[in-house]
C-alpha positions in Angstrom: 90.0 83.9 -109.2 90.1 80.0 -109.2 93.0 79.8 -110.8 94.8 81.8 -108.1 92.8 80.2 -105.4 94.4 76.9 -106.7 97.9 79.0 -106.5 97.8 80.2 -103.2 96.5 76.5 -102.0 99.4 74.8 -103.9 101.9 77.0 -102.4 100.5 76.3 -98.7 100.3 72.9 -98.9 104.1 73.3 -100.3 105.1 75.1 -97.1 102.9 72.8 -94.7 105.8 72.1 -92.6 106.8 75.2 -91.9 103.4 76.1 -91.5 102.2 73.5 -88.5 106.0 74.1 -87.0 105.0 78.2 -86.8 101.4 77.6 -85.9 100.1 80.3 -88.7 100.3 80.6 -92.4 104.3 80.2 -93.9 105.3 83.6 -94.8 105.4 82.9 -98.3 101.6 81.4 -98.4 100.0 84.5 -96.4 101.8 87.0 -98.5 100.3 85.0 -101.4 96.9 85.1 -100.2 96.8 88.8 -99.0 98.5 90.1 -102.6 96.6 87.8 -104.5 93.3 90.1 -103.7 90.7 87.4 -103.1 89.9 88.5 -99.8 88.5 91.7 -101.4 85.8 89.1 -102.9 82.8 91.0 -100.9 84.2 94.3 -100.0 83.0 97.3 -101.0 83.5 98.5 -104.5 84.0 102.5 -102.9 87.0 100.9 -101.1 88.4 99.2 -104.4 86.7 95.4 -103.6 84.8 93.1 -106.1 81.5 93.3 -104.4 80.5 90.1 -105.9 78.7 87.7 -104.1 78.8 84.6 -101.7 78.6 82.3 -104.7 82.4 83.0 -105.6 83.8 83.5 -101.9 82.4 79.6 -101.2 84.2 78.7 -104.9 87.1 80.2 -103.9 87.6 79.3 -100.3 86.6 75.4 -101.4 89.3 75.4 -104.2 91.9 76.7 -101.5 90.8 74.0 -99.2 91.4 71.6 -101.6 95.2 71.8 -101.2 95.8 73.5 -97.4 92.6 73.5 -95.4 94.3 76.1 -92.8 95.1 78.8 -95.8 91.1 78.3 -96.9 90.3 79.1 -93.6 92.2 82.3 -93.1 90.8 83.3 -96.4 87.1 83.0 -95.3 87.5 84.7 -92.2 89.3 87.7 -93.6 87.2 87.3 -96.4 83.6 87.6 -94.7 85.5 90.5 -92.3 85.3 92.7 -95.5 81.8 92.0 -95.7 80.5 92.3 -92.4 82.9 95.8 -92.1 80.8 96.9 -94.3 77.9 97.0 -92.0 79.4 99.6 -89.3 79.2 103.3 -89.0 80.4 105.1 -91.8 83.4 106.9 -89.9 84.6 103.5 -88.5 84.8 102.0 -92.3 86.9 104.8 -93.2 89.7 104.2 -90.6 89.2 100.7 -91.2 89.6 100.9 -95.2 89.9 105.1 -95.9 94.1 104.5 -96.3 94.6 101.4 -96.7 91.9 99.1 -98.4 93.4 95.9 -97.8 93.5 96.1 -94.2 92.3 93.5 -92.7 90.4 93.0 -89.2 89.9 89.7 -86.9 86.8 89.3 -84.4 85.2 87.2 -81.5 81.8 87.4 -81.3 81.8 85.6 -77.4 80.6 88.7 -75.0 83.4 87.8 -73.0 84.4 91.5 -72.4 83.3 94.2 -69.2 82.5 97.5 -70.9 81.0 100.6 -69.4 79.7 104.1 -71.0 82.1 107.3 -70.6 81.8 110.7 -72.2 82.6 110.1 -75.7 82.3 106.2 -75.9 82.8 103.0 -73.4 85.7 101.9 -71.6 86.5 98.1 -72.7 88.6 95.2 -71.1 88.3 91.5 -71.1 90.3 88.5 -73.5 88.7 86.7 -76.5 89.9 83.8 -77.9 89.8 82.3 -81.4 90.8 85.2 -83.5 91.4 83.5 -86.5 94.4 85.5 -88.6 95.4 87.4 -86.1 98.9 87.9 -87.4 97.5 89.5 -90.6 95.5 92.2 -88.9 95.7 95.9 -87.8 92.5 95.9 -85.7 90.3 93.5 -83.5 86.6 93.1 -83.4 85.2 91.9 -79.9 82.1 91.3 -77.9 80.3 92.5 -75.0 76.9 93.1 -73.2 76.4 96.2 -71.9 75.1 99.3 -71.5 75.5 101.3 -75.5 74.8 104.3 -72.9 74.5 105.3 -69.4 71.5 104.3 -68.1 70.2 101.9 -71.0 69.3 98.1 -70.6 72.5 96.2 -71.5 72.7 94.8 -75.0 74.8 92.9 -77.3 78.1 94.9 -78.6 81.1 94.5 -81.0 83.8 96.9 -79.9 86.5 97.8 -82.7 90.2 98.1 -81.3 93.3 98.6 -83.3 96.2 97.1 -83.0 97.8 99.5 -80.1 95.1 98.7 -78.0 95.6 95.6 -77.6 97.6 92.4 -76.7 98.5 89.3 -78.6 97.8 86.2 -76.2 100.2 83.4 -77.8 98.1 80.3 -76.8 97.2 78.3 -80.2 98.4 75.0 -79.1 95.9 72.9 -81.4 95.5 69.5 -82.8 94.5 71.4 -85.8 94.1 74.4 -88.0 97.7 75.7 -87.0 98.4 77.7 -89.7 94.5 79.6 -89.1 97.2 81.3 -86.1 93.6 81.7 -84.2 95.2 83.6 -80.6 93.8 85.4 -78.0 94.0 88.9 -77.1 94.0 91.0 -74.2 92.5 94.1 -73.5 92.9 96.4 -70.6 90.9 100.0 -69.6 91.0 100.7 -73.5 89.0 103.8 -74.7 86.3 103.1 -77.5 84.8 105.9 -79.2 81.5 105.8 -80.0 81.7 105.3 -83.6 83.5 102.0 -83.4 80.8 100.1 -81.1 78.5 98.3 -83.4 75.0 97.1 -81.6 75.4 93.8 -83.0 72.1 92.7 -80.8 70.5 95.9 -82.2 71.3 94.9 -86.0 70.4 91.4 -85.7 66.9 92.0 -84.0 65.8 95.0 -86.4 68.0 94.7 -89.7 69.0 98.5 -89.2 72.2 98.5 -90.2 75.1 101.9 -90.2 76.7 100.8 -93.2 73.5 100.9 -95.2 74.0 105.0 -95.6 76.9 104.3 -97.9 76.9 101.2 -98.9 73.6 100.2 -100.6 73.8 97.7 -102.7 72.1 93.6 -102.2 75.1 92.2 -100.9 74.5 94.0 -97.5 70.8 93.3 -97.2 71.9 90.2 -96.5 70.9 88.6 -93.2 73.9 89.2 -90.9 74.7 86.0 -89.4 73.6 84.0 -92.4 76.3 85.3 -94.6 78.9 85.4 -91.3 78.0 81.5 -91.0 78.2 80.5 -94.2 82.2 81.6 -94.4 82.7 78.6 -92.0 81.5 76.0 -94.4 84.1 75.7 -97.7 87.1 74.9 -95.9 85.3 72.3 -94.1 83.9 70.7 -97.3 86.8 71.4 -99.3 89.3 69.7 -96.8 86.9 66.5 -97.0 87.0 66.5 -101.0 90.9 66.8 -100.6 90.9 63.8 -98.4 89.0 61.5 -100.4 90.9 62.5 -103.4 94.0 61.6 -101.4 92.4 58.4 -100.0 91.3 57.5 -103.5 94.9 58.0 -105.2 96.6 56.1 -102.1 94.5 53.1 -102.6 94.8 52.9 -106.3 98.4 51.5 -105.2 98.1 50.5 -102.0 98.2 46.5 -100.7 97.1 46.2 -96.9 99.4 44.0 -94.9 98.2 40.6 -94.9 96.7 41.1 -97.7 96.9 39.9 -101.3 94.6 42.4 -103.5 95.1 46.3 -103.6 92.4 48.4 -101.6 91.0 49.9 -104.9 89.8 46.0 -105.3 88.3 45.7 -101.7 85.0 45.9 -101.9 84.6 48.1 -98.6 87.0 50.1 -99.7 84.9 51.0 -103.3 81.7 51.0 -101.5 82.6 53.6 -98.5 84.8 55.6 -101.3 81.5 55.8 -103.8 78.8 56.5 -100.6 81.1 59.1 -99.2 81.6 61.0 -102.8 78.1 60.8 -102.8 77.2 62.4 -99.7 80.2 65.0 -100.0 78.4 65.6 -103.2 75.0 66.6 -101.6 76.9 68.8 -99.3 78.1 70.7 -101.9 74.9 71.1 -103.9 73.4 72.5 -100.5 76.4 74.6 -99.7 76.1 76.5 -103.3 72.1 76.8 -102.9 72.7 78.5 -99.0 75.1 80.8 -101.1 72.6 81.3 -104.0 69.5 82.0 -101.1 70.8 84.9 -99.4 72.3 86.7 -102.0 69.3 86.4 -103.8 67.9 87.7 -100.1 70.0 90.5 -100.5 68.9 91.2 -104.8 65.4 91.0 -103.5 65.3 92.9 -100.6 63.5 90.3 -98.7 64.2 89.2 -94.6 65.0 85.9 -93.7 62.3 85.2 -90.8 62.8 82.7 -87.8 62.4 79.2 -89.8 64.6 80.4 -92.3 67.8 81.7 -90.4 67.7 78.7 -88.3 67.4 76.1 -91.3 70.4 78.0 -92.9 72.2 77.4 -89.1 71.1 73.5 -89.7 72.4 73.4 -92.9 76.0 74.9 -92.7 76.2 72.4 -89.3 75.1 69.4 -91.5 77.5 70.3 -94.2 80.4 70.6 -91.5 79.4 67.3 -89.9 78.8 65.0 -93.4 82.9 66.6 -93.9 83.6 65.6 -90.5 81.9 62.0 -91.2 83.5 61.8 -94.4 87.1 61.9 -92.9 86.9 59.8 -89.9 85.3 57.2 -92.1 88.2 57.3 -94.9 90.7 58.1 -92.2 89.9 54.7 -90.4 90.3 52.8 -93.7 93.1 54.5 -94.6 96.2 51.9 -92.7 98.6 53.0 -90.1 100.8 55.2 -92.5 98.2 57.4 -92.9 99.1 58.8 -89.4 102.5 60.0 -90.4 103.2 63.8 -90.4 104.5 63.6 -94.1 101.6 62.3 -95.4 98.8 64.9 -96.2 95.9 63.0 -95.4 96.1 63.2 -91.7 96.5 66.6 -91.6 93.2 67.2 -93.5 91.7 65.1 -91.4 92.9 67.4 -88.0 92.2 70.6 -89.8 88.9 69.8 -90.7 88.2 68.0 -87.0 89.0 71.2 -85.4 86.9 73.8 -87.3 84.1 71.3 -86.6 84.4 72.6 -83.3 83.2 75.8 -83.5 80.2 77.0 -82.0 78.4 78.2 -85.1 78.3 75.2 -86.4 77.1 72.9 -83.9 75.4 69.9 -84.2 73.2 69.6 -81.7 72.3 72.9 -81.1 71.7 73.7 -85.0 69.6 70.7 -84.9 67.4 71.0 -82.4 66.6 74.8 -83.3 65.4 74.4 -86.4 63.2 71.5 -85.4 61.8 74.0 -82.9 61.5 76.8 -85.1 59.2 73.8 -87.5 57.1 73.4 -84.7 56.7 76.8 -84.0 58.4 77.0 -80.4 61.2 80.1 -79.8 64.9 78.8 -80.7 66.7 79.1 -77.5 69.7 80.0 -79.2 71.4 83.2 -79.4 73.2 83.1 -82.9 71.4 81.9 -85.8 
């Protein structure tokens, strides 16, 4: 599987052009990644997938984002879809998978939608933005809070759609992670049966999961959003590893104007490269141990509590921000030609700026509720 994770990123970073020009994945890349069977990492062995575990998907995803951060991305996402698919109603995973087992879904998790109960199901419309692979998908996973019937309190809801039912919102404009081809979509008066609402709120809160009827095994005891998070740490990681190995290669032969050494003999230059291996180092010794903790959650049958999901929340942000770190700091030493379009570097450096962004791995907010968690106060945030 490394071997062709190396393959499909070699052959994206060979087509980034065309890539960054198309905003999503060059033809030739996605077909790549989708025939190359990688994505079927998690999914269920019933629907012909590896059912491994989170230690290869993070491997894999890494070793893409070592040559085309974008591609790594869109790997993970589809990737950790055929997980978490796993987790809904029976009848829904066989539409989903029953035909065609490498169908592949996108989702937004923001409860940006208006949904009300009708005989038979809910009645669904709003947009959601940020559906990463969008192009690649035959259905659409969105979120909600309301009512799962008529007259109940309103709760937290994930609302399957296929492809019909919805509209493509071309609005991915971005400094970075083009080829991810994260869009929007537009929903309007749609009819969702009952079987495709999943009570995301429902599972988080009590564990009880659909899926579990058929699909037993550890790797979906896992804690939901642990393993969802962790999907959005590799390509961060491995984009940083790719820019220092760049940065490192350029200044081997690089002379600075005005100057009359090459940078590999500056001494800033060898002491920022060393500490920033270092650190990127440490990130990925904690990244492998979150992916060796909740599988072994999952083997062991045992429930992340409180302190734990928020300290796995703190560590996929801290991992996302020492990659972050990593690149500015390299980036700023790396001259004026670094900021070319032909040369790799800054492009790593945007892709893995953007996916910093997202809320799930925030700073701040990662931070500060897991230091609340240690001092036994409520986290006051709603994914984690």
């Amino acid at each position: 599987m490394l071997k062709q994770a190396h393959e499909v990123g070699e052959l994206a970073a060979e087509h980034a052009p065309t890539t960054e020009r198309e905003r999503r994945l060059a033809a030739p890349a996605a077909e790549a990644l989708l025939e190359s069977g990688l994505i079927k990492i998690l999914q269920p062995a019933r629907f012909g997938g590896y059912e491994l575990g989170f230690g290869e998907l993070v491997r894999v995803g890494q070793a893409i984002a070592h040559h085309d951060v974008s591609a790594a991305w869109v790997f993970c996402i589809l990737g950790i879809h055929h997980w978490w698919g796993a987790f809904v109603s029976p009848q829904l995973q066989d539409e989903l998978w029953g035909e065609d087992p490498e169908t592949c879904f996108v989702d937004s998790f923001a409860p940006n939608g208006k949904a009300e109960p009708v005989d038979g199901g809910m009645r669904l419309s709003g947009k959601w933005g940020f559906l990463s692979g969008l192009p690649w998908a035959r259905w659409a996973a969105v979120g909600a809070i309301a009512p799962a019937a008529p007259g109940a309190q309103p709760e937290y809801l994930m609302f399957f759609v296929p492809q019909s039912d919805y509209t493509v919102v071309d609005d991915w404009h971005t400094v970075g992670l083009r080829g991810s081809a994260s869009a929007s979509v537009q929903v309007d008066n749609v009819f969702v049966p009952t079987h495709r609402v999943f009570r995301m709120g429902h599972a988080m809160a009590t564990g009880e999961i659909p899926g579990h009827a058929v699909n037993p095994g550890p790797l979906y005891r896992v804690s939901l959003v642990g393993g969802l998070g962790l999907a959005l740490v590799p390509p961060s990681l491995g984009g940083a590893q790719a820019l220092l190995r760049r940065f490192q290669e350029r200044a081997a032969a690089r002379v600075p104007l005005f100057s009359a050494q090459r940078q590999a003999e500056l001494v800033l230059s060898q002491s920022t490269l060393a500490e920033t291996a270092v650190e990127l180092d440490m990130a990925e010794g904690l990244m492998y141990r979150y992916a060796d903790e909740v599988t072994a959650c999952g083997v062991n049958g045992e429930a992340f509590d409180t302190t734990d999901r928020t300290r796995l929340y703190a560590w996929r942000a801290v991992i996302a921000r020492r990659a972050r770190e990593a690149n500015f700091r390299l980036t700023e030493l790396a001259g004026a030609s670094a900021i070319f379009e032909n040369e790799p570097l800054q492009r790593y450096w945007r892709d893995v700026h953007a996916m910093g962004q997202h809320v799930a791995l925030n700073y701040e907010s990662a931070l500060r509720n897991y230091g609340r968690s240690l001092l036994g106060l409520t986290p006051d945030a709603v994914l984690y």
